[in-house]
TIMI-455598 format. One line per 5 residues: their letters; for each residue x, y, z of N, C-alpha, C. Coordinates in steps of 0.1 Angstrom, whole numbers, plus 5000, padded with zeros to 4 digits. Layout:
N
a) X Y Z X Y Z X Y Z; ...
//
This chain:
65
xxxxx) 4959 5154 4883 4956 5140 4886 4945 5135 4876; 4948 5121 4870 4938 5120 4859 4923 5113 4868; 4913 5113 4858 4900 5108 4865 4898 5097 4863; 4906 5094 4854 4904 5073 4851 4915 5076 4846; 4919 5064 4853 4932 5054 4851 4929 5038 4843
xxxxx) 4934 5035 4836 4932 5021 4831 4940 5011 4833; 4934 5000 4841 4943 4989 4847 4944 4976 4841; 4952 4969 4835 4950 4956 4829 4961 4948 4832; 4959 4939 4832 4967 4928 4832 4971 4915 4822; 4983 4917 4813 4980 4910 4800 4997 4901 4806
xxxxx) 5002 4887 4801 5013 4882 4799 5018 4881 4808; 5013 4884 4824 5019 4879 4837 5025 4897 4838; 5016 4906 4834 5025 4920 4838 5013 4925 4843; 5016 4938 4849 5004 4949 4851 5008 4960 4844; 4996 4964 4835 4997 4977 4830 4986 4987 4834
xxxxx) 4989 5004 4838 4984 5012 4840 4985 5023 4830; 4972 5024 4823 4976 5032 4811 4984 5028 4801; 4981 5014 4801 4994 5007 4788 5005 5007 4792; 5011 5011 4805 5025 5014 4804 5028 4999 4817; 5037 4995 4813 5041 4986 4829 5045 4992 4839
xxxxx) 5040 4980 4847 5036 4993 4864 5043 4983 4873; 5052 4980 4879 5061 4973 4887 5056 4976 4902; 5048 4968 4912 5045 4971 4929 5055 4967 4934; 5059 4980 4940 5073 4976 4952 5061 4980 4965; 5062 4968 4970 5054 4968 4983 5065 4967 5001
xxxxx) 5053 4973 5010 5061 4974 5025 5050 4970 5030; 5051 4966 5041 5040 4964 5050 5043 4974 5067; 5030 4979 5071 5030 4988 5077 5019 4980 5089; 5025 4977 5105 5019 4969 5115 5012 4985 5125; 5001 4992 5118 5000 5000 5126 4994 5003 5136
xxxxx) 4991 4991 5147 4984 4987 5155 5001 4985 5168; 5012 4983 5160 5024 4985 5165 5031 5000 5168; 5023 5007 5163 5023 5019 5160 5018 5032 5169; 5021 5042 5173 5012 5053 5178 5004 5062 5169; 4996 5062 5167 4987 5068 5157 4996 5079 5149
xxxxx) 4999 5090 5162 5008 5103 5155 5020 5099 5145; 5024 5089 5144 5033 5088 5134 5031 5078 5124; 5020 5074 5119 5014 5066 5107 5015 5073 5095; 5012 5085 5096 5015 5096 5080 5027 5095 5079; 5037 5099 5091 5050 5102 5086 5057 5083 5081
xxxxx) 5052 5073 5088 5059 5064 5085 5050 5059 5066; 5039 5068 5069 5037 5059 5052 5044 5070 5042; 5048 5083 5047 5053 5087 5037 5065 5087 5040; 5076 5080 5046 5093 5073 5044 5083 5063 5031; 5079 5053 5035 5078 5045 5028 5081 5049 5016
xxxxx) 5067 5057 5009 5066 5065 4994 5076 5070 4989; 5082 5078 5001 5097 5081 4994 5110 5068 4996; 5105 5062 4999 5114 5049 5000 5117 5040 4987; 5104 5045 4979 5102 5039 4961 5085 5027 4965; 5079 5029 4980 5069 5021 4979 5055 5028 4974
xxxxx) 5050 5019 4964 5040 5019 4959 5027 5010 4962; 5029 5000 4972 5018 4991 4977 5022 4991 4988; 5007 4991 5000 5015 4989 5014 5001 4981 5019; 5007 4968 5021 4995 4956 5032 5001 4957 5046; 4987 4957 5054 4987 4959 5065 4976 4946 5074
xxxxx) 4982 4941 5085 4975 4929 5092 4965 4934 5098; 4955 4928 5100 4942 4934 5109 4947 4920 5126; 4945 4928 5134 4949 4920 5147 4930 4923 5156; 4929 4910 5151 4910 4906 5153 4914 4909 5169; 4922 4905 5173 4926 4902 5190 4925 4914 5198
xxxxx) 4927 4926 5190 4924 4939 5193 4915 4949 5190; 4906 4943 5177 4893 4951 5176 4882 4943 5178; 4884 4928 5182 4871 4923 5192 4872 4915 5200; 4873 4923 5215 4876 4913 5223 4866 4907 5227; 4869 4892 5234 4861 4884 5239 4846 4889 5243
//
């Protein structure tokens, strides 16, 4: 694994290490989720071709009234 990666953004692209880097993103609700299966569902993902994954923060559940 390298120790630095180089990230830029030139012409509306992303490059990593110079090379174009395409984000295929999923979103992962893991608050919809049981804990025990959060590894296995982020790694379908990964092997699904995902490389970004956003996730919602639900305030309604980490502070209640």
């Amino acid at each position: 694994m390298p120790t630095s990666v180089e990230i830029d953004a030139r012409r509306n692209r992303l490059l990593v290490d110079g090379l174009p880097y395409i984000l295929q993103g999923g979103e992962i609700h893991y608050f919809r989720l049981e804990p025990a299966v959060w590894e296995d569902r982020l790694r379908r993902a990964a092997d699904g071709g995902v490389n970004t994954v956003s996730s919602y923060m639900p305030w309604f559940w980490h502070e209640p009234a």
